[in-house]
PDB file of the backbone (N, CA, C, O) and the ligand in Angstrom, with CONECT records:
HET     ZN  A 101       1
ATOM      1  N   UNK A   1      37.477  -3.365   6.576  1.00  0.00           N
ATOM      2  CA  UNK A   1      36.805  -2.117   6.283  1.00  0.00           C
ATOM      3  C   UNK A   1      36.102  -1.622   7.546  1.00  0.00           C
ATOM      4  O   UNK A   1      35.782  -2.355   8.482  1.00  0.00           O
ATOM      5  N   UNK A   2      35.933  -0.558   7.491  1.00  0.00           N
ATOM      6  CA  UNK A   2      35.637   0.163   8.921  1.00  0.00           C
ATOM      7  C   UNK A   2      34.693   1.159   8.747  1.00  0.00           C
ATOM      8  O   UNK A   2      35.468   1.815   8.051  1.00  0.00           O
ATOM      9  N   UNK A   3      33.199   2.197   8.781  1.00  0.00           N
ATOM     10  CA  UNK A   3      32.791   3.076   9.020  1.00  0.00           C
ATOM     11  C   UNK A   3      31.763   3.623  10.059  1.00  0.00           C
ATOM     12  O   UNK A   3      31.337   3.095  11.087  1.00  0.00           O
ATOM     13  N   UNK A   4      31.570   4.473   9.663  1.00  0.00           N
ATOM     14  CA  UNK A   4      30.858   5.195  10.871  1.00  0.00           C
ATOM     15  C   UNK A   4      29.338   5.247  10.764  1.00  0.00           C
ATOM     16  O   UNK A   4      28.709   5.656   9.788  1.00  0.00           O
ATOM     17  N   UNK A   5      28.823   4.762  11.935  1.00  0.00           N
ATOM     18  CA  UNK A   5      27.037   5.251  11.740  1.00  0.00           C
ATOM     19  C   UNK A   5      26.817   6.280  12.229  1.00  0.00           C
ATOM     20  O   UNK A   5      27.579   6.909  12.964  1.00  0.00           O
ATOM     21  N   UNK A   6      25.117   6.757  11.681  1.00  0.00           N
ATOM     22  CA  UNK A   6      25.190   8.277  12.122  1.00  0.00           C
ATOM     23  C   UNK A   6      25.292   8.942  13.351  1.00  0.00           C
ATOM     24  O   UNK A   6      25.382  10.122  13.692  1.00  0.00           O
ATOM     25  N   UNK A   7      25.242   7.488  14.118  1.00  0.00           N
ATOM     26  CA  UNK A   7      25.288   7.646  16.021  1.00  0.00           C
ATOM     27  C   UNK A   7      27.043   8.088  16.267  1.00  0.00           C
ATOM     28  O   UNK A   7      27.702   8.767  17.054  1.00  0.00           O
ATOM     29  N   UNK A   8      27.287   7.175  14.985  1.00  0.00           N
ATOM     30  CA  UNK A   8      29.331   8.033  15.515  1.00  0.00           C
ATOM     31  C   UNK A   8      29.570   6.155  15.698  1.00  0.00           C
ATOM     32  O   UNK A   8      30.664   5.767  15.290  1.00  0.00           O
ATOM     33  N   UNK A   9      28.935   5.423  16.081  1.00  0.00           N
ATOM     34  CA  UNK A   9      29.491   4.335  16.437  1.00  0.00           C
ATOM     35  C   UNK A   9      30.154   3.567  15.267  1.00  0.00           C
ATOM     36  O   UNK A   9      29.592   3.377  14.189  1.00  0.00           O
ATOM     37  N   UNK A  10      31.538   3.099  15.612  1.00  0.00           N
ATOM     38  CA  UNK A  10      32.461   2.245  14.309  1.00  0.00           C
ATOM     39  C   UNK A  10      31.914   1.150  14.043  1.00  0.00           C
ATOM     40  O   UNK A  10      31.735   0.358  14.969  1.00  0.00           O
ATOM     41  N   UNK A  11      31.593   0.886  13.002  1.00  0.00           N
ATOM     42  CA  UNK A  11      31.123  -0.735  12.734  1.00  0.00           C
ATOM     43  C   UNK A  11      32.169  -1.594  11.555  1.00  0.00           C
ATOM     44  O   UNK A  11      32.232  -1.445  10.335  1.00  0.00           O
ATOM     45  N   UNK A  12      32.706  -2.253  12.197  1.00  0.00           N
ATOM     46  CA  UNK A  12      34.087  -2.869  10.817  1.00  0.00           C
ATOM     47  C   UNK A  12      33.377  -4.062  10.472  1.00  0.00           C
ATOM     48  O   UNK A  12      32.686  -4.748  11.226  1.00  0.00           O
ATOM     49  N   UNK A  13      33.615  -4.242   9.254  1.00  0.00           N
ATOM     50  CA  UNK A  13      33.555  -5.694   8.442  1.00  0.00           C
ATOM     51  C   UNK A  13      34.938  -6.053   8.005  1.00  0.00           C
ATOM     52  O   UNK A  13      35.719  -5.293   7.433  1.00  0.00           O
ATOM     53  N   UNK A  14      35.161  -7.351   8.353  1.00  0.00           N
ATOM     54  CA  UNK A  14      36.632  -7.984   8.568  1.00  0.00           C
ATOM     55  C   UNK A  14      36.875  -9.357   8.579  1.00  0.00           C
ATOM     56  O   UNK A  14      37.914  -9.974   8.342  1.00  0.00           O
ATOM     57  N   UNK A  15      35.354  -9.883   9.002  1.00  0.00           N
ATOM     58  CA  UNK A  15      35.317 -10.968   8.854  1.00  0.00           C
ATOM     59  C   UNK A  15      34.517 -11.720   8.303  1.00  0.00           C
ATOM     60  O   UNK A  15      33.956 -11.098   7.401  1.00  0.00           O
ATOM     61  N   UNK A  16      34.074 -13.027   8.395  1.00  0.00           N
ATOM     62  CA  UNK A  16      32.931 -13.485   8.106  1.00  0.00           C
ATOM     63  C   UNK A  16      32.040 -13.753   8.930  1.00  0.00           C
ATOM     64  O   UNK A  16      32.340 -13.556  10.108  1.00  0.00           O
ATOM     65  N   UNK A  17      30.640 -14.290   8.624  1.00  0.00           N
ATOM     66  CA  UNK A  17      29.721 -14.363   9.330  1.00  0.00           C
ATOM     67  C   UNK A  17      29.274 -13.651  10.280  1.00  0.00           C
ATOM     68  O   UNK A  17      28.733 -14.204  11.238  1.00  0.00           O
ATOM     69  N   UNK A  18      29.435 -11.943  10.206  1.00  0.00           N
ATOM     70  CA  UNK A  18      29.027 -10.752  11.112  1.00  0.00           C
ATOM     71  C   UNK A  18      27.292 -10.875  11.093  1.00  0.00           C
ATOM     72  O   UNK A  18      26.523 -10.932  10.133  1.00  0.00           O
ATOM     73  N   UNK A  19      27.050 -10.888  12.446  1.00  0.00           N
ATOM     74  CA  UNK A  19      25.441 -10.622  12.761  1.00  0.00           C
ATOM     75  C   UNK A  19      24.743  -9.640  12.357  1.00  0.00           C
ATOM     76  O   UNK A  19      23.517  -9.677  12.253  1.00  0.00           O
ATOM     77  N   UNK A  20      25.589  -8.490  12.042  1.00  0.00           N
ATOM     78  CA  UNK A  20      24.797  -7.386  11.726  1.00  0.00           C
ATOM     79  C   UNK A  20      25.071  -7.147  10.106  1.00  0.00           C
ATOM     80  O   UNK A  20      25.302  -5.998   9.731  1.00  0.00           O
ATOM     81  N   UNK A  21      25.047  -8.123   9.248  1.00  0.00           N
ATOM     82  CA  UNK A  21      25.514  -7.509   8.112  1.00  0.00           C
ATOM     83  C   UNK A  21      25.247  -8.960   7.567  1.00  0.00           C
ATOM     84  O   UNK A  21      25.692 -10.080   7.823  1.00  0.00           O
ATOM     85  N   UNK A  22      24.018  -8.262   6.421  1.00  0.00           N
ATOM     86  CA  UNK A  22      23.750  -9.199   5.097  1.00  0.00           C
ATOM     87  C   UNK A  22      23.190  -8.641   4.101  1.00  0.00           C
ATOM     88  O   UNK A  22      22.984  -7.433   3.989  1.00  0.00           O
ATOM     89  N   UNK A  23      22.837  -9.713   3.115  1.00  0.00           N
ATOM     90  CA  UNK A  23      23.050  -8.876   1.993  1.00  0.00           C
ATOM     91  C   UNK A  23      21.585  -9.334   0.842  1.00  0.00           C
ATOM     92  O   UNK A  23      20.914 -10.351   1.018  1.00  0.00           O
ATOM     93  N   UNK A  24      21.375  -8.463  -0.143  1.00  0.00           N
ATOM     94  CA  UNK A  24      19.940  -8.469  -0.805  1.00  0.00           C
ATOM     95  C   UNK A  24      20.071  -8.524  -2.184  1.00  0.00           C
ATOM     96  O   UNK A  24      21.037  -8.263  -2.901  1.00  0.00           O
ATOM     97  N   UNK A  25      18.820  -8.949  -2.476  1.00  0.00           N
ATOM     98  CA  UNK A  25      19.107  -9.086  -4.104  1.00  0.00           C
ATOM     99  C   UNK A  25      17.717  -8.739  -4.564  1.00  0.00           C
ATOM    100  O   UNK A  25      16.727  -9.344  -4.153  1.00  0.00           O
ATOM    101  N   UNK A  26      17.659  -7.520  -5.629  1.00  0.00           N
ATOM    102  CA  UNK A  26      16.637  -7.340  -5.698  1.00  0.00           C
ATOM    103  C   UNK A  26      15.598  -8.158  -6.613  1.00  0.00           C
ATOM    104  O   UNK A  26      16.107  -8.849  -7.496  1.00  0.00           O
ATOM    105  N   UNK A  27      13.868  -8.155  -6.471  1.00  0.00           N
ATOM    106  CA  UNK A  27      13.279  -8.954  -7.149  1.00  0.00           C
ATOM    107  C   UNK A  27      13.557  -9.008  -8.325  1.00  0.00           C
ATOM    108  O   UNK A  27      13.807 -10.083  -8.871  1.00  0.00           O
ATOM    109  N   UNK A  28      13.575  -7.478  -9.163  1.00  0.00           N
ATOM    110  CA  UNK A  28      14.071  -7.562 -10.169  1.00  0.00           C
ATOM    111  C   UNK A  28      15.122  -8.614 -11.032  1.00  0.00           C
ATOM    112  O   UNK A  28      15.181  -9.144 -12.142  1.00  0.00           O
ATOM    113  N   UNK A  29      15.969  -8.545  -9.659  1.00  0.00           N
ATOM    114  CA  UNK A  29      17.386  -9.190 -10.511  1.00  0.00           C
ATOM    115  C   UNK A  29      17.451 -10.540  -9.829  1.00  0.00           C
ATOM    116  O   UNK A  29      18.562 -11.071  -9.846  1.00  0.00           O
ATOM    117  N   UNK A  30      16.669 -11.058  -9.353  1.00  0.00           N
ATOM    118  CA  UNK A  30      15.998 -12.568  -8.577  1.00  0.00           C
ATOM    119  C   UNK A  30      16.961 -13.461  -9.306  1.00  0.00           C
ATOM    120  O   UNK A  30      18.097 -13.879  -9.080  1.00  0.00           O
ATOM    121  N   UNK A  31      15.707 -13.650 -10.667  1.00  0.00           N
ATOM    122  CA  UNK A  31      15.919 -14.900 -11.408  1.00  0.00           C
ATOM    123  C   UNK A  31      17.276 -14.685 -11.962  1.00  0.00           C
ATOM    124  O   UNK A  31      18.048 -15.604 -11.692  1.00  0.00           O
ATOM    125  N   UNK A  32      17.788 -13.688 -12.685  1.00  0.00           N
ATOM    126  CA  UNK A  32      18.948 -13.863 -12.721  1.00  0.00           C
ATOM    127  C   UNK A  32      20.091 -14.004 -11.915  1.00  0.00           C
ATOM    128  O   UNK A  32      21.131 -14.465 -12.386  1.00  0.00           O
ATOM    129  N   UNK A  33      20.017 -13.728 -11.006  1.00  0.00           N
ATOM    130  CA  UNK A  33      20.962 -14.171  -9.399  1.00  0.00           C
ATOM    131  C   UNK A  33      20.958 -16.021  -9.452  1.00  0.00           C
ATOM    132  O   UNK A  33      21.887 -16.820  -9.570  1.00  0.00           O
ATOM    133  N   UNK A  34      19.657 -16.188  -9.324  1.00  0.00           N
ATOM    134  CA  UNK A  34      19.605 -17.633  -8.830  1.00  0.00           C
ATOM    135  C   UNK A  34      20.470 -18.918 -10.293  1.00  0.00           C
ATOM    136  O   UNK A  34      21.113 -19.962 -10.180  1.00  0.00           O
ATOM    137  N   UNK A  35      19.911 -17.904 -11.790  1.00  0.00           N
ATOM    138  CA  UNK A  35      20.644 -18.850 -12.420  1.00  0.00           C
ATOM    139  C   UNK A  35      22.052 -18.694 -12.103  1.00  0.00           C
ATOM    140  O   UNK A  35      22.782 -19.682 -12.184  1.00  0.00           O
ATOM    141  N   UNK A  36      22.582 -17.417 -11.705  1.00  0.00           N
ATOM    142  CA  UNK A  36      23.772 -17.564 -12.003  1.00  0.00           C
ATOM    143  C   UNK A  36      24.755 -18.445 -10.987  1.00  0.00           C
ATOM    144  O   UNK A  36      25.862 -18.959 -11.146  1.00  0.00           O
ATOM    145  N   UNK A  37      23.873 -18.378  -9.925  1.00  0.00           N
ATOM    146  CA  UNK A  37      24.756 -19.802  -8.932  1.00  0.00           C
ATOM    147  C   UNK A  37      24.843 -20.838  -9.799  1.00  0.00           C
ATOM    148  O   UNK A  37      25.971 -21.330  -9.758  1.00  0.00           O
ATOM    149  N   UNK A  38      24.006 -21.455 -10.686  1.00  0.00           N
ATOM    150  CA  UNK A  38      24.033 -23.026 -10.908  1.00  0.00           C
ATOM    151  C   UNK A  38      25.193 -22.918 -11.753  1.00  0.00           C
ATOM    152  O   UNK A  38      25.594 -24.071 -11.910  1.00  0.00           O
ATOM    153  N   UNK A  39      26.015 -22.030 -12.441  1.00  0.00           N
ATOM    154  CA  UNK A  39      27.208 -22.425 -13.157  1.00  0.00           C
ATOM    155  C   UNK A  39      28.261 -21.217 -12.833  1.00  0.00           C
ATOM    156  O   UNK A  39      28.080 -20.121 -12.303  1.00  0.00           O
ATOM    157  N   UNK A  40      29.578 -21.923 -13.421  1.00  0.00           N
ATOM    158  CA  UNK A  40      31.044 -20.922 -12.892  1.00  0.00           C
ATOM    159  C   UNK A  40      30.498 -19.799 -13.711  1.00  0.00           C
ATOM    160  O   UNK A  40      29.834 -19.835 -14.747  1.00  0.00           O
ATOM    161  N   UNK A  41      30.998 -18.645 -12.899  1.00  0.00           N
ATOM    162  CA  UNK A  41      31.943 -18.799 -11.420  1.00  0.00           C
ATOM    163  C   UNK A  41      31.028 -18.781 -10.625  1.00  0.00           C
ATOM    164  O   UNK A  41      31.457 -18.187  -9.636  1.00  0.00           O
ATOM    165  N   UNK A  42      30.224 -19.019 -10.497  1.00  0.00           N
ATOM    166  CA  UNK A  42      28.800 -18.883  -9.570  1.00  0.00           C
ATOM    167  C   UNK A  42      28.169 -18.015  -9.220  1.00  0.00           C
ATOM    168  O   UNK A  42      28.127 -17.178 -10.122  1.00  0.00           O
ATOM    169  N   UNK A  43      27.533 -17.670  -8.241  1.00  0.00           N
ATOM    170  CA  UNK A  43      26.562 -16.603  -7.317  1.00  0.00           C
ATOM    171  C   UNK A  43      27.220 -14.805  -8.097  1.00  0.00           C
ATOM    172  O   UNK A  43      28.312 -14.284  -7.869  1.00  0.00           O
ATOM    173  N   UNK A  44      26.051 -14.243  -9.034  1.00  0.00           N
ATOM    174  CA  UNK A  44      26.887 -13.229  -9.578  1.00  0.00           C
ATOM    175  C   UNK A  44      26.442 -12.011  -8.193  1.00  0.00           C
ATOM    176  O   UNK A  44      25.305 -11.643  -7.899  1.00  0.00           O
ATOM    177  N   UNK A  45      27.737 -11.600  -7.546  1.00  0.00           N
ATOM    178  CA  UNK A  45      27.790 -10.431  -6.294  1.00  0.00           C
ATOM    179  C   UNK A  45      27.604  -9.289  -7.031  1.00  0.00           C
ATOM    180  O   UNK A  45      27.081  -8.395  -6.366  1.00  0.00           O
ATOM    181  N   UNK A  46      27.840  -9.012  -8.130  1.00  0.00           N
ATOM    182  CA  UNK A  46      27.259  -7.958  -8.928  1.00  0.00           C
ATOM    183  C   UNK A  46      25.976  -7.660  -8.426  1.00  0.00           C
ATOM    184  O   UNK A  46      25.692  -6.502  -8.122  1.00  0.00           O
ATOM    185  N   UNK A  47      25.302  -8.438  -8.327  1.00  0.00           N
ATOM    186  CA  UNK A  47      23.836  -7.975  -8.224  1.00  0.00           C
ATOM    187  C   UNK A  47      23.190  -8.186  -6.636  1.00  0.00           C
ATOM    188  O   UNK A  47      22.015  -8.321  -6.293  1.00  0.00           O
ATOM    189  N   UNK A  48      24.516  -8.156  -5.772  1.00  0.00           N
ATOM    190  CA  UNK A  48      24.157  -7.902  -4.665  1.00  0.00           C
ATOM    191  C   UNK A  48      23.764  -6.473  -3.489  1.00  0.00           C
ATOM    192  O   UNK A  48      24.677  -5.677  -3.268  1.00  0.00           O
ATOM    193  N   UNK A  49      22.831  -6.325  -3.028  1.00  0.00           N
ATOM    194  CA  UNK A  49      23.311  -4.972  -1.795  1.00  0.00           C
ATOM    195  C   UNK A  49      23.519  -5.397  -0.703  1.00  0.00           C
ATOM    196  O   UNK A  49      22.850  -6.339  -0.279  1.00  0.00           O
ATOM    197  N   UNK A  50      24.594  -4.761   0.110  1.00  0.00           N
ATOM    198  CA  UNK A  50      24.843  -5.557   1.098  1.00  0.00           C
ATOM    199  C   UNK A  50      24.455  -4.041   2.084  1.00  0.00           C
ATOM    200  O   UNK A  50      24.307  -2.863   1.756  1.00  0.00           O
ATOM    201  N   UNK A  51      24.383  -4.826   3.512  1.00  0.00           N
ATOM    202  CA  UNK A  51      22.914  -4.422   4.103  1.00  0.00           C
ATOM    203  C   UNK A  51      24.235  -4.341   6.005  1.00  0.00           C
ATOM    204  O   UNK A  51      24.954  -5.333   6.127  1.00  0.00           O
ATOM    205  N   UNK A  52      24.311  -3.695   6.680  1.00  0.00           N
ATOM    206  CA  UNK A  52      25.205  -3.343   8.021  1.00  0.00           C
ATOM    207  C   UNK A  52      23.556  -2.920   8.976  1.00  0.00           C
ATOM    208  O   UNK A  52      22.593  -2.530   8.316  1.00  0.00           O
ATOM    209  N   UNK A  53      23.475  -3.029  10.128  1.00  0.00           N
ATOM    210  CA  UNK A  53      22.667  -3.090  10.732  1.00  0.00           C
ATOM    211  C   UNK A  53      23.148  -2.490  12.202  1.00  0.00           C
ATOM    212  O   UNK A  53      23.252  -3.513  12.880  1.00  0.00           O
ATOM    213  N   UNK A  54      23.556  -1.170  13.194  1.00  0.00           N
ATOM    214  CA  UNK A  54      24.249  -0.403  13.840  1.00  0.00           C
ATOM    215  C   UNK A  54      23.628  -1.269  15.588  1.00  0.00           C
ATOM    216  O   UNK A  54      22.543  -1.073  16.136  1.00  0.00           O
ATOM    217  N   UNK A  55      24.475  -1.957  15.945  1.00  0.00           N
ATOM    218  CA  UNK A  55      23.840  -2.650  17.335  1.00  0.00           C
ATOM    219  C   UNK A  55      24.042  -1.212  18.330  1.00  0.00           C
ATOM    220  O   UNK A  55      24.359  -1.333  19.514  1.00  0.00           O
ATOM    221  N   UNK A  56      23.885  -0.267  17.890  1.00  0.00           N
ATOM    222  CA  UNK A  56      23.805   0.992  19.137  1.00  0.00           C
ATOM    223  C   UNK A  56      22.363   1.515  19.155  1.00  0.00           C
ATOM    224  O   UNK A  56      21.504   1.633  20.029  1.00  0.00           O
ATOM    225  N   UNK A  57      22.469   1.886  17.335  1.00  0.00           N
ATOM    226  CA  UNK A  57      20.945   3.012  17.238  1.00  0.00           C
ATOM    227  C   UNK A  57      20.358   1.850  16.240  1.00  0.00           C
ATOM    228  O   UNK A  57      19.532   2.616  15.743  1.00  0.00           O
ATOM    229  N   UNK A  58      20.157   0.824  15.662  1.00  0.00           N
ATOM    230  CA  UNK A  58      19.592   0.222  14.551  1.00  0.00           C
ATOM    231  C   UNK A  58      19.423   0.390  13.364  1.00  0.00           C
ATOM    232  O   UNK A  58      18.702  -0.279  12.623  1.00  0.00           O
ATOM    233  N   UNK A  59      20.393   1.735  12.969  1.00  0.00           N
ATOM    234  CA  UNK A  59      20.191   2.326  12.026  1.00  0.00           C
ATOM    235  C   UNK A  59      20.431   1.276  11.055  1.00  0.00           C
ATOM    236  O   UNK A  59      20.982   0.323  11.606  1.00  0.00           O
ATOM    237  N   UNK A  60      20.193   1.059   9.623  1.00  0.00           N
ATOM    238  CA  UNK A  60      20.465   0.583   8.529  1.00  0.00           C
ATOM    239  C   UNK A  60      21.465   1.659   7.787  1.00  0.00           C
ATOM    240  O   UNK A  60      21.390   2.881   7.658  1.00  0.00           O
ATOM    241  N   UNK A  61      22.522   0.600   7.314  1.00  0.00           N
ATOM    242  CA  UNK A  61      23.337   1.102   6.136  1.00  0.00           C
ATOM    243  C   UNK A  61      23.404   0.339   4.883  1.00  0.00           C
ATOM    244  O   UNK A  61      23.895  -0.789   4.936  1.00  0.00           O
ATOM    245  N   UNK A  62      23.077   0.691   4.021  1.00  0.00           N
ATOM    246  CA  UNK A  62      22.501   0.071   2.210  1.00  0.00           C
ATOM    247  C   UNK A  62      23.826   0.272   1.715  1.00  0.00           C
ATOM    248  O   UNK A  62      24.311   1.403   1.748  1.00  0.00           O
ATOM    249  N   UNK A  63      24.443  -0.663   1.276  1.00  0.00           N
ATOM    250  CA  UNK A  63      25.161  -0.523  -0.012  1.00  0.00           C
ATOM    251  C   UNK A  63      24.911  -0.806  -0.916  1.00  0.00           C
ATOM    252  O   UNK A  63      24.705  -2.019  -0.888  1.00  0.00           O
ATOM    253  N   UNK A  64      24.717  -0.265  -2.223  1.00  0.00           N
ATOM    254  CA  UNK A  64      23.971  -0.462  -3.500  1.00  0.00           C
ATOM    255  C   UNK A  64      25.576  -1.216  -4.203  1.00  0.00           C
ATOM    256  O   UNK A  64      26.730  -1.111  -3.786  1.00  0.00           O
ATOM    257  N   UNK A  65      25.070  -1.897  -5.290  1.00  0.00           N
ATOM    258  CA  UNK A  65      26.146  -2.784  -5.656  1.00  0.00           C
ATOM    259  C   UNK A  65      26.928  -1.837  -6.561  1.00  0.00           C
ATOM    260  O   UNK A  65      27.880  -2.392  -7.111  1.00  0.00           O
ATOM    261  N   UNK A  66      26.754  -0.453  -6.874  1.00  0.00           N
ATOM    262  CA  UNK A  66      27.032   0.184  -7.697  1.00  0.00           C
ATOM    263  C   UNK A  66      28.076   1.010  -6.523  1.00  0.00           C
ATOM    264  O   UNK A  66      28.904   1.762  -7.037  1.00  0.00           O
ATOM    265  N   UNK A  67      28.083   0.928  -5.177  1.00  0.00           N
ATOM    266  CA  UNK A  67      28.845   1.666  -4.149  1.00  0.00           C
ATOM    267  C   UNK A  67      27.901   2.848  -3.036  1.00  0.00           C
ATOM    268  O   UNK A  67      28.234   3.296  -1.939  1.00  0.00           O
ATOM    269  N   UNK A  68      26.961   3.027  -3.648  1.00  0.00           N
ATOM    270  CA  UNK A  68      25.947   4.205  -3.056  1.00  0.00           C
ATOM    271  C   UNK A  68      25.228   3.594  -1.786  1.00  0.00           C
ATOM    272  O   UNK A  68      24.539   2.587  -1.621  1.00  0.00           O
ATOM    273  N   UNK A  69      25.585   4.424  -1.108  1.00  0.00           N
ATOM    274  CA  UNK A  69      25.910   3.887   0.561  1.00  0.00           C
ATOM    275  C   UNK A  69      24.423   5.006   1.069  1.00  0.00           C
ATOM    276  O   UNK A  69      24.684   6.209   1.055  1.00  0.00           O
ATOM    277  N   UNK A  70      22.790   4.558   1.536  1.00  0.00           N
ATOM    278  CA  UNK A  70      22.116   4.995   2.127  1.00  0.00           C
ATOM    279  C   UNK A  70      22.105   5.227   3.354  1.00  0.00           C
ATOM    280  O   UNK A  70      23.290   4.985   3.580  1.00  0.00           O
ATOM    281  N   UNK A  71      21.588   5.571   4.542  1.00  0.00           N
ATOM    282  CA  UNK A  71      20.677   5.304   5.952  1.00  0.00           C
ATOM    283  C   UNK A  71      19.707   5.207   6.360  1.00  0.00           C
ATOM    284  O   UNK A  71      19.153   6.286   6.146  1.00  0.00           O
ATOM    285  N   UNK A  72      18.829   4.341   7.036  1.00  0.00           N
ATOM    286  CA  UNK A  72      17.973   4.072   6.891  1.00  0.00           C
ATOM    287  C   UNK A  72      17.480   4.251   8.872  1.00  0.00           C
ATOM    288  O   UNK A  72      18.047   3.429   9.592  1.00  0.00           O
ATOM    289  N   UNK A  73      16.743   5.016   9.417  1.00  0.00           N
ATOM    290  CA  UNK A  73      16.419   5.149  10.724  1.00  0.00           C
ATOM    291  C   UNK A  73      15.806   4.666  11.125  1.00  0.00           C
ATOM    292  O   UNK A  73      14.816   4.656  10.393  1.00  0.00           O
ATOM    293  N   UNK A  74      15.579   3.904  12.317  1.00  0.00           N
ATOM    294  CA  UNK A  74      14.081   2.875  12.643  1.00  0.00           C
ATOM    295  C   UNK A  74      13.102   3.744  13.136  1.00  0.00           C
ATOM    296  O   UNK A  74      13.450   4.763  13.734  1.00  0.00           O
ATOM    297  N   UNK A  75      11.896   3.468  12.958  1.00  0.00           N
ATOM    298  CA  UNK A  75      10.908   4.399  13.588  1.00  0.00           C
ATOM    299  C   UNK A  75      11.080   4.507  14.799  1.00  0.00           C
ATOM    300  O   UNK A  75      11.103   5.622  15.321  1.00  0.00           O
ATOM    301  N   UNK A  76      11.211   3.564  15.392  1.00  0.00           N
ATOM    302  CA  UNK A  76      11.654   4.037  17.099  1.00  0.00           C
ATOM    303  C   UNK A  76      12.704   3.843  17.898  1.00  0.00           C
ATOM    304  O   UNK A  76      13.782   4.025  17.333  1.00  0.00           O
ATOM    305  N   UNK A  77      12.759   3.506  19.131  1.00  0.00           N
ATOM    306  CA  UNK A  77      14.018   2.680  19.539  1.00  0.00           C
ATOM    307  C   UNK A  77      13.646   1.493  20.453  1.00  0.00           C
ATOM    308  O   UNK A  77      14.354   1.146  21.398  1.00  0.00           O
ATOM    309  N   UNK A  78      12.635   0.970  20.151  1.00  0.00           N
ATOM    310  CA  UNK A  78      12.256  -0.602  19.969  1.00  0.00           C
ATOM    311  C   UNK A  78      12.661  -1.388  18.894  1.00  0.00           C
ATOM    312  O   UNK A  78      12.801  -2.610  18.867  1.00  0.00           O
ATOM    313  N   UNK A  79      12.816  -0.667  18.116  1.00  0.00           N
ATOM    314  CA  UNK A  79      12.921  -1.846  16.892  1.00  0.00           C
ATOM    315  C   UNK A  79      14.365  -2.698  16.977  1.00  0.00           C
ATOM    316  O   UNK A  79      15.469  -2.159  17.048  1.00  0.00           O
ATOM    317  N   UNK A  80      14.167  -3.869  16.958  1.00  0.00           N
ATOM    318  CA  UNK A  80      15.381  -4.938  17.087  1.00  0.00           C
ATOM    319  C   UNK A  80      16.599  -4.128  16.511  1.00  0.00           C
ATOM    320  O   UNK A  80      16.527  -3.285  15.617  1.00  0.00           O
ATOM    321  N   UNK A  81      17.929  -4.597  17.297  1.00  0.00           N
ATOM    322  CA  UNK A  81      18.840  -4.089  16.674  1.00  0.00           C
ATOM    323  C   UNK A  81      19.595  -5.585  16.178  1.00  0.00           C
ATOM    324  O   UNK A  81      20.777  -5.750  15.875  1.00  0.00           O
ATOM    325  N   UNK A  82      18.571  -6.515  16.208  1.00  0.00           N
ATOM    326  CA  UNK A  82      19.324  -7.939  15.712  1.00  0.00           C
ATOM    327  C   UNK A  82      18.397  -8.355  14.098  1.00  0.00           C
ATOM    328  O   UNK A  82      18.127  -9.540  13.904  1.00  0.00           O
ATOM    329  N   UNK A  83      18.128  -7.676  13.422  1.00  0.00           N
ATOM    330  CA  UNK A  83      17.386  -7.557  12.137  1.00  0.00           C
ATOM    331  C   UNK A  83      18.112  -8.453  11.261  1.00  0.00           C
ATOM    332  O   UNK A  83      17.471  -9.328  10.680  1.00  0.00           O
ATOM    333  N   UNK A  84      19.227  -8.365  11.106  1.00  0.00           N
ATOM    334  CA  UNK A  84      20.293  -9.154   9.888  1.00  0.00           C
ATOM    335  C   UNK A  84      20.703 -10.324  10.578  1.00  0.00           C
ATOM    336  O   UNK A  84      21.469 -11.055   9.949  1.00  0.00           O
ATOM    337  N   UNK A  85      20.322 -10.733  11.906  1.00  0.00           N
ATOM    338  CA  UNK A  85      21.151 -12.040  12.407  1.00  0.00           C
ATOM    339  C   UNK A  85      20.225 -13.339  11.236  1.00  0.00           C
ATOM    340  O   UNK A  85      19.216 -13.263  10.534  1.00  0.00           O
ATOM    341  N   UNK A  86      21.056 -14.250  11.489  1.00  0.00           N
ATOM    342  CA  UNK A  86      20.934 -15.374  11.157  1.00  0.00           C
ATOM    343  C   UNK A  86      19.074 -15.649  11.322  1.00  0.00           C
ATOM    344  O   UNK A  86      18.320 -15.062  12.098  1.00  0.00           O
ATOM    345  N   UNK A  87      18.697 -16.811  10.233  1.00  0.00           N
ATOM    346  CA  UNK A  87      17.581 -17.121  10.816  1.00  0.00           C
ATOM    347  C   UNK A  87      17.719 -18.364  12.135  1.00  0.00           C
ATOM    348  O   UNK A  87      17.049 -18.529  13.154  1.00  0.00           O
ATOM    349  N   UNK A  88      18.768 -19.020  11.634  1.00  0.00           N
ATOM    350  CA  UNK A  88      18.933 -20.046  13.251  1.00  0.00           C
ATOM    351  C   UNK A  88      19.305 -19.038  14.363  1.00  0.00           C
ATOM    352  O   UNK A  88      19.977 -19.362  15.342  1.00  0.00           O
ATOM    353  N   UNK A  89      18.904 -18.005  14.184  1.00  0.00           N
ATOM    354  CA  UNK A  89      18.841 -17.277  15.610  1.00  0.00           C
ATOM    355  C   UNK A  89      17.551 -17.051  16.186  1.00  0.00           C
ATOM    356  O   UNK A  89      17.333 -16.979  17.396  1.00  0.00           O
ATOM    357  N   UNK A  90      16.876 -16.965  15.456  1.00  0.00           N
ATOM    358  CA  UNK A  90      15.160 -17.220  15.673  1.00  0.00           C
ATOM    359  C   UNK A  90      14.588 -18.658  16.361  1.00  0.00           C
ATOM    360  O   UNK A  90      13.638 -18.737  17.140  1.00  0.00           O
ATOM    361  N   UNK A  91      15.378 -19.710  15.890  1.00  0.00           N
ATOM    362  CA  UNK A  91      14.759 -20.796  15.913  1.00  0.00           C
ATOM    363  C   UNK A  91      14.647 -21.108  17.732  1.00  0.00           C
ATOM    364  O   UNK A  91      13.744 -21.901  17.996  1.00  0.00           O
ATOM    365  N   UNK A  92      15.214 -20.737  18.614  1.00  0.00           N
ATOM    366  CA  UNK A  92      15.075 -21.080  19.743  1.00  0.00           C
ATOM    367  C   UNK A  92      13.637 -19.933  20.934  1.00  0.00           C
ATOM    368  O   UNK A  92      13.438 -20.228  22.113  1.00  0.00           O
TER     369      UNK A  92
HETATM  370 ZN    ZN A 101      24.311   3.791  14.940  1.00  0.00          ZN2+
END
């Protein structure tokens, strides 16, 4: 999959484990997320948003699990454009 941020820059998801791209679950739907890992078929993605992060402008892109695709602008252009990496990227 492939789209565009509002800078114009292409950002594809294609693979796994992309730095700029993870994903949320809201408080609301917490506890039910977490039971639903402990039995088949497991982890319900239904109740996921998955979250693209633009390494040009930092913009945020929201996908709501329903398909509704936001943007989200950083207040400045300091703000990390490494927001969604890993937390073992912190650790050093
Ligand atoms: Zn961008």
């Amino acid at each position: 999959m492939k789209f565009m941020c509002l800078c114009g820059k292409i950002l594809t998801d294609n693979t796994d484990a992309l730095p700029y791209k993870a994903r949320m679950v809201a408080d609301e739907d917490w506890d039910q997320f977490m039971v639903s890992c402990t039995k088949p078929p497991g982890c319900d993605i239904r109740l996921l948003t998955t979250i693209y992060q633009c390494s040009h402008c930092g913009c945020l892109r929201i996908v709501k699990p329903a398909g509704n695709v936001v943007f989200f602008k950083p207040e400045d252009e300091h703000v990390s454009r490494t927001l969604l990496r890993s937390v073992k990227s912190e650790a050093g």
